[in-house]
Biopython code that builds the backbone (N, CA, C, O; Angstrom):
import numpy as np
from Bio.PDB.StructureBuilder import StructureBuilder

atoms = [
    (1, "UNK", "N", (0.849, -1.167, 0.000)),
    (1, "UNK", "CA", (0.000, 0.000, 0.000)),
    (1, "UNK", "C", (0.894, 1.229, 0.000)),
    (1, "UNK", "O", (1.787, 1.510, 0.800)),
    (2, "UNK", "N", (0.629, 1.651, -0.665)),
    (2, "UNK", "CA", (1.672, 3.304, -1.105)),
    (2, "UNK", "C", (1.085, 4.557, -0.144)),
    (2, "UNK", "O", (-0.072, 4.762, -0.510)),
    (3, "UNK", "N", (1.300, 5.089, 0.494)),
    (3, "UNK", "CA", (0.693, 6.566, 1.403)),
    (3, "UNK", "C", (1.427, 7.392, 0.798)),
    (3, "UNK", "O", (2.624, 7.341, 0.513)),
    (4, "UNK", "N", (0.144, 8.661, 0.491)),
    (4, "UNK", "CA", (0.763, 9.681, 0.084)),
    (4, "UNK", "C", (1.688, 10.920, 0.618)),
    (4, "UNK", "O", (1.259, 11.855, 1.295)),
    (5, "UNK", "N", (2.655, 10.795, 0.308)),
    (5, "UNK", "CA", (4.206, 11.867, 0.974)),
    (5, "UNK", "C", (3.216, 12.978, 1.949)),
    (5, "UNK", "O", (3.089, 12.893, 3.170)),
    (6, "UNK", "N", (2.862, 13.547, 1.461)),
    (6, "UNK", "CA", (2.053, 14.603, 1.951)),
    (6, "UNK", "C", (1.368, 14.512, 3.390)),
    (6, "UNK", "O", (1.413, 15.417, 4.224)),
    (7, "UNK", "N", (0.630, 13.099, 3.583)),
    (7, "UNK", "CA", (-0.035, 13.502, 4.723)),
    (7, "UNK", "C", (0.799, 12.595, 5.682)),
    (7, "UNK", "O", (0.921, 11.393, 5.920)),
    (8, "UNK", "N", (1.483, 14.184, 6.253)),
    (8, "UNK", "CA", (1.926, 13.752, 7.856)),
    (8, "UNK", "C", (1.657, 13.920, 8.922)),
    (8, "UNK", "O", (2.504, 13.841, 9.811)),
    (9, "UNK", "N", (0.203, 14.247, 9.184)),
    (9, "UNK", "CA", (-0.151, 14.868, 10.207)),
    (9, "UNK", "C", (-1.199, 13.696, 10.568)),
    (9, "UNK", "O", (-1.585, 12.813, 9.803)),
    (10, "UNK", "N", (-1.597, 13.911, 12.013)),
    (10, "UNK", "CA", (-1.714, 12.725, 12.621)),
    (10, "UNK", "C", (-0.582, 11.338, 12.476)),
    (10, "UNK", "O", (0.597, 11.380, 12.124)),
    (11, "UNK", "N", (-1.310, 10.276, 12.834)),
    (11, "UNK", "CA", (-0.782, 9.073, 13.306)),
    (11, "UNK", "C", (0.498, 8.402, 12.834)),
    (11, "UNK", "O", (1.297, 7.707, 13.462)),
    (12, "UNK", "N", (0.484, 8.794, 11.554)),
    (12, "UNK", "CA", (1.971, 8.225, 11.088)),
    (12, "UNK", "C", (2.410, 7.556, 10.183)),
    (12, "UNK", "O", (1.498, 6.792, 9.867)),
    (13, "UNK", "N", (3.674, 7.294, 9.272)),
    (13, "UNK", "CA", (3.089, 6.472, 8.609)),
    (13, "UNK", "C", (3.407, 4.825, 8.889)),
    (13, "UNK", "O", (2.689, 3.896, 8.519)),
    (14, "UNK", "N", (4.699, 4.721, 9.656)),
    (14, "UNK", "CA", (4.720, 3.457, 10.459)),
    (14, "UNK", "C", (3.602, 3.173, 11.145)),
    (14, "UNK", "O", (2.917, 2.164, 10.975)),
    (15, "UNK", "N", (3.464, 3.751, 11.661)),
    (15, "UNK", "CA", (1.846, 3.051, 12.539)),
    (15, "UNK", "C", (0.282, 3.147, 11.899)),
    (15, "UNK", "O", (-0.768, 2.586, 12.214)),
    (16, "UNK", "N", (0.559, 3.923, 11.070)),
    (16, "UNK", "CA", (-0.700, 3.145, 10.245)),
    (16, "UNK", "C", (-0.509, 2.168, 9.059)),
    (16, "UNK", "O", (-1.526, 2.009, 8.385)),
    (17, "UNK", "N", (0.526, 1.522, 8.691)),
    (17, "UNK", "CA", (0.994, 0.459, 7.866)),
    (17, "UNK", "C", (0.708, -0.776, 8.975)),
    (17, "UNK", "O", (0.160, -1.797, 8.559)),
    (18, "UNK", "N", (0.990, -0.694, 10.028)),
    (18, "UNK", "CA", (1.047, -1.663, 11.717)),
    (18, "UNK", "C", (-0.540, -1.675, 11.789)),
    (18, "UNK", "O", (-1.237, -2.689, 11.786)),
    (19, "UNK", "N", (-0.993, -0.326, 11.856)),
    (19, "UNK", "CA", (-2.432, -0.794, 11.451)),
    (19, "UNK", "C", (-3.096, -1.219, 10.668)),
    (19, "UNK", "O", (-4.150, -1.744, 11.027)),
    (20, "UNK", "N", (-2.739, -1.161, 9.251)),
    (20, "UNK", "CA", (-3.362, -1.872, 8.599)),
    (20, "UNK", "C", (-3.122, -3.535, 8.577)),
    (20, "UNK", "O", (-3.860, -4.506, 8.408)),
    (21, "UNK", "N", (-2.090, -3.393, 8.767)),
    (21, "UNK", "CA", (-1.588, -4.771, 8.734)),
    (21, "UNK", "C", (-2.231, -5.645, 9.483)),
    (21, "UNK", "O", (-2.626, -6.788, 9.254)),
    (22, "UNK", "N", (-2.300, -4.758, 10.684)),
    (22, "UNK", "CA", (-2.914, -5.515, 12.054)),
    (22, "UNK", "C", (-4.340, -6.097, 11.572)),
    (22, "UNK", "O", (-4.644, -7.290, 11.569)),
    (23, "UNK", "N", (-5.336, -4.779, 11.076)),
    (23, "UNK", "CA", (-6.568, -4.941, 10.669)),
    (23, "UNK", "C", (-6.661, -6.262, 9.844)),
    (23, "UNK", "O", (-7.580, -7.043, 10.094)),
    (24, "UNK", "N", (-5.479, -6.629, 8.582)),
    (24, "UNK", "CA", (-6.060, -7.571, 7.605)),
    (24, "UNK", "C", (-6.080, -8.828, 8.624)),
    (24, "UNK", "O", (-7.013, -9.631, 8.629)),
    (25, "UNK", "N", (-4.664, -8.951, 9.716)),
    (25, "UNK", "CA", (-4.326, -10.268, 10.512)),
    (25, "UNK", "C", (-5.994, -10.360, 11.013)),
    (25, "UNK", "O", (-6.694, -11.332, 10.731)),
    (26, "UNK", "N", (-6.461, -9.243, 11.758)),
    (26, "UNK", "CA", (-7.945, -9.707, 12.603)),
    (26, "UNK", "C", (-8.839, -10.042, 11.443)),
    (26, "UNK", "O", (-9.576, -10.998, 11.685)),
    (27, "UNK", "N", (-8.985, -9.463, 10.138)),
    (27, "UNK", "CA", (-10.335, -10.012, 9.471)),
    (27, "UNK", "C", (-10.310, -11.652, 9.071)),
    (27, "UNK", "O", (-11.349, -12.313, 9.063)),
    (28, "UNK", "N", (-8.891, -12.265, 8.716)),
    (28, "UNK", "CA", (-8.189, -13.053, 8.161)),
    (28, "UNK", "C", (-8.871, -14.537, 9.496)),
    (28, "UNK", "O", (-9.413, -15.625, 9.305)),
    (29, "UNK", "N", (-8.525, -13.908, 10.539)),
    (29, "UNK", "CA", (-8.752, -14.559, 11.699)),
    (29, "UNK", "C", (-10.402, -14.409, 11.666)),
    (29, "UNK", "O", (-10.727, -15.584, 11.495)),
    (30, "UNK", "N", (-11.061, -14.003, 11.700)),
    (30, "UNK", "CA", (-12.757, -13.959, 11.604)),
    (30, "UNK", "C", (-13.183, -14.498, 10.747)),
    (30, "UNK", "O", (-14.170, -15.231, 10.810)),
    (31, "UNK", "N", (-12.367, -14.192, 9.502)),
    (31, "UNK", "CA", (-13.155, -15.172, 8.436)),
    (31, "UNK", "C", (-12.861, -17.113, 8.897)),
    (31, "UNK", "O", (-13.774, -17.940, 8.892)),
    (32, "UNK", "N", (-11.641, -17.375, 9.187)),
    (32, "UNK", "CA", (-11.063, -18.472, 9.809)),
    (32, "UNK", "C", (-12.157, -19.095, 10.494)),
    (32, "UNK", "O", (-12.853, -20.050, 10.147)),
    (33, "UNK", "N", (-12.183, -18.504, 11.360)),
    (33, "UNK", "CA", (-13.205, -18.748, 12.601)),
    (33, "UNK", "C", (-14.839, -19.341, 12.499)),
    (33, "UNK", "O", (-15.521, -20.057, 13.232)),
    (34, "UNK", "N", (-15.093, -18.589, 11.082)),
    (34, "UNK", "CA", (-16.443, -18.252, 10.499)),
    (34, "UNK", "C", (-16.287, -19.727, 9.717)),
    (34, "UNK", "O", (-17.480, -19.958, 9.520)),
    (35, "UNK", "N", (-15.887, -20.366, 9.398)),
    (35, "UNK", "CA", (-15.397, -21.325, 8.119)),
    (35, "UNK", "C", (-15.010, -22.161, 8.929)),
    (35, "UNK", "O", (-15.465, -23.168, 8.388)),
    (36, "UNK", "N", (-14.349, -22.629, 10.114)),
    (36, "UNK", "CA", (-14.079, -23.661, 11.219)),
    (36, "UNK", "C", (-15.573, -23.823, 11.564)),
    (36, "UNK", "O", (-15.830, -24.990, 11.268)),
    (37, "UNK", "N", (-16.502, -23.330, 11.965)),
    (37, "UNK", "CA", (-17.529, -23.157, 12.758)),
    (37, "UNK", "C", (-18.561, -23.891, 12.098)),
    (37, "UNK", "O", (-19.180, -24.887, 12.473)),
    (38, "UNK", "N", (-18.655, -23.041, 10.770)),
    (38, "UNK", "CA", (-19.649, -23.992, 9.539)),
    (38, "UNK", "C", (-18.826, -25.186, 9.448)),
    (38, "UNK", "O", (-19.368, -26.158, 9.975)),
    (39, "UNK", "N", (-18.022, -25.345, 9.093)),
    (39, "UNK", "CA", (-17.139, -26.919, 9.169)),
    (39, "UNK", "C", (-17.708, -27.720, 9.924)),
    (39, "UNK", "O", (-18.264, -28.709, 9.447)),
    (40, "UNK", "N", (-17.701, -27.464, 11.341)),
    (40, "UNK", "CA", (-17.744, -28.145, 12.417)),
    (40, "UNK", "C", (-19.347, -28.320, 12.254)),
    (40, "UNK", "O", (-19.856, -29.396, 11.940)),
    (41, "UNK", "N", (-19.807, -27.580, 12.412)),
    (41, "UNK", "CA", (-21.689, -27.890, 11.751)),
    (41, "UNK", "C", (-21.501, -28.799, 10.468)),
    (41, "UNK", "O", (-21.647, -29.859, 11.076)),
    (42, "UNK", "N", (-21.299, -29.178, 9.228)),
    (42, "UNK", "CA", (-21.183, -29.838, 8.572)),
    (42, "UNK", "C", (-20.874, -31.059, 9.085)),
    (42, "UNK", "O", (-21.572, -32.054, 8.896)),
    (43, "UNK", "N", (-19.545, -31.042, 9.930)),
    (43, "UNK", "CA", (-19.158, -32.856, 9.874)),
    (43, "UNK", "C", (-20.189, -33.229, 10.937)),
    (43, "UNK", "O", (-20.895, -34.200, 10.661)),
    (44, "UNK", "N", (-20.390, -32.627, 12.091)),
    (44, "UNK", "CA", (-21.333, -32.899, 13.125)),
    (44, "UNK", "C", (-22.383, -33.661, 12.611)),
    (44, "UNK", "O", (-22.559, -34.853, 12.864)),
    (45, "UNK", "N", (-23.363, -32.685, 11.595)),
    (45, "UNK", "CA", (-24.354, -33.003, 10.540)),
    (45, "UNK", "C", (-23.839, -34.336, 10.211)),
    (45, "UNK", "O", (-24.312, -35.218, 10.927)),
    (46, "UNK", "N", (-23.204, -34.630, 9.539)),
    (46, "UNK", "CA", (-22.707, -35.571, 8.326)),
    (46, "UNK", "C", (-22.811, -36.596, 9.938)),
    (46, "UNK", "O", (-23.865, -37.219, 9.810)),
    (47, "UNK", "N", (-22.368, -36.866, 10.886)),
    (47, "UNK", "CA", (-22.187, -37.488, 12.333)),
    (47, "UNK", "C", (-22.923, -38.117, 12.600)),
    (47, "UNK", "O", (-22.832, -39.253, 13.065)),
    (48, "UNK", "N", (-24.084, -37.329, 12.289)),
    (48, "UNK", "CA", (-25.619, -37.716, 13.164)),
    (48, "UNK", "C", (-25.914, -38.463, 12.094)),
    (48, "UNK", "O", (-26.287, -39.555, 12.521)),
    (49, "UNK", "N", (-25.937, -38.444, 11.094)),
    (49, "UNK", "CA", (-26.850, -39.167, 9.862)),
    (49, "UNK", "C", (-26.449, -40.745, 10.063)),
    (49, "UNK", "O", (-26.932, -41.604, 9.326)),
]
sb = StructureBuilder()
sb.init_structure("model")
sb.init_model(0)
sb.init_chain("A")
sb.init_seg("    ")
for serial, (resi, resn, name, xyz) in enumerate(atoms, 1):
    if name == "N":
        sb.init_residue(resn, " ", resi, " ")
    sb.init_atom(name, np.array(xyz, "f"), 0.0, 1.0, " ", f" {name:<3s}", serial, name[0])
structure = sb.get_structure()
């Protein structure tokens, strides 16, 4: 992700690269989570039959 030279005011640009970064690690992890969960409903399903 490229930030433009210009805006230096506020937060930064190391720490909002740390933030973004951070942000993709947490969605990455939710979607994970979201997709283990239905999984686990599936084989369960598939279990009982």
């Amino acid at each position: 992700m490229k930030w433009k030279p210009f805006e230096q005011r506020g937060v930064g640009i190391k720490r909002a690269t740390k933030l973004v970064e951070t942000a993709k690690k947490s969605i990455s992890i939710q979607i994970g989570l979201r997709f283990a969960k239905c999984e686990m409903d599936y084989l369960l399903g598939q279990y009982a039959l």
